[in-house]
N, C-alpha and C positions, 0 to 999 in steps of 0.2 A: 822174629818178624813173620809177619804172615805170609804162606806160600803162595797167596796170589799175584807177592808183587813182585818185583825184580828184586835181588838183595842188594844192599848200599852201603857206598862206604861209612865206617865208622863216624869220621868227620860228620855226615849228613842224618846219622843216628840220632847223635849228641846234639845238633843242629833243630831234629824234631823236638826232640825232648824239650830242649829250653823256647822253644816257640810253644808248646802245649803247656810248660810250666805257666809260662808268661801270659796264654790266654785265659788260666784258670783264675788267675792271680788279678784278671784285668778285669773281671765277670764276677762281682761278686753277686751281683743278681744270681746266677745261675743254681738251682738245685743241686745235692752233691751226685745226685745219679745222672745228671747231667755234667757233671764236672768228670764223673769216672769216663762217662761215656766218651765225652770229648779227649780226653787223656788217650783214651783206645784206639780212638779212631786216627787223631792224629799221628801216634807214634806206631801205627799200622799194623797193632795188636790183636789176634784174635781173644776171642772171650778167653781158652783155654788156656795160651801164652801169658795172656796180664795175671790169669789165676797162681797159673805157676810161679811169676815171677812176685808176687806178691804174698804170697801164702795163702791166699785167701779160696775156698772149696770154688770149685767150678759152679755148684749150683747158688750160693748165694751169691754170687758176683752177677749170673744170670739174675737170680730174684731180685734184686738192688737195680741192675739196669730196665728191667720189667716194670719197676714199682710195685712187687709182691712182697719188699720184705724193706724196712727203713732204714736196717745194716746197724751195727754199734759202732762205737768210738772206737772202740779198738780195732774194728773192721776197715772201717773207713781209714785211722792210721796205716795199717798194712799196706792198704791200696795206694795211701799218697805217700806213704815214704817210700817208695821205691822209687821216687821222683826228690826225694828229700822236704817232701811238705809234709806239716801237721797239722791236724784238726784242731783250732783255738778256738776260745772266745775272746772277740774285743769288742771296745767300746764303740757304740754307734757313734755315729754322726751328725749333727743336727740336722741335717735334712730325711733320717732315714724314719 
């Protein structure tokens, strides 16, 4: 958790989590560097935290929230499974 906030109980951990799972999940408008970022923010992660917790290098986690790098599939996995999501494809929708 980031050192700027106060730390929190577990319950209200888990609590962020499935509120930022649930926002990503509701957004499918949303780009995925937008999707990382909102994940971070909500679960009150700094860049360096989600990198670790993720596996993912500290500077392309940087470059992907920047828009300097498009990230792979297996990047982006990294990122969303430590939330238990995955990168899919499925079928549109008729309106999309």
């Amino acid at each position: 958790m980031d050192k700027r906030f106060t730390p929190m109980p577990l319950a209200e951990q888990l609590a962020l989590r499935q509120q930022a799972v649930a926002d990503v999940l509701a957004h499918p408008e949303w780009t995925l560097p937008q999707a990382v970022r909102h994940l971070k923010r909500t679960m009150r992660l700094t860049t360096a935290e989600m990198a670790k917790l993720s596996g993912v290098s500290f500077r392309t986690l940087q470059d992907i929230e920047a828009g300097r790098s498009e990230g792979t599939v297996q990047t982006f996995n990294r990122l969303f499974g430590m939330l238990g999501l995955k990168l899919g494809v499925v079928p549109r929708s008729e309106g999309d």
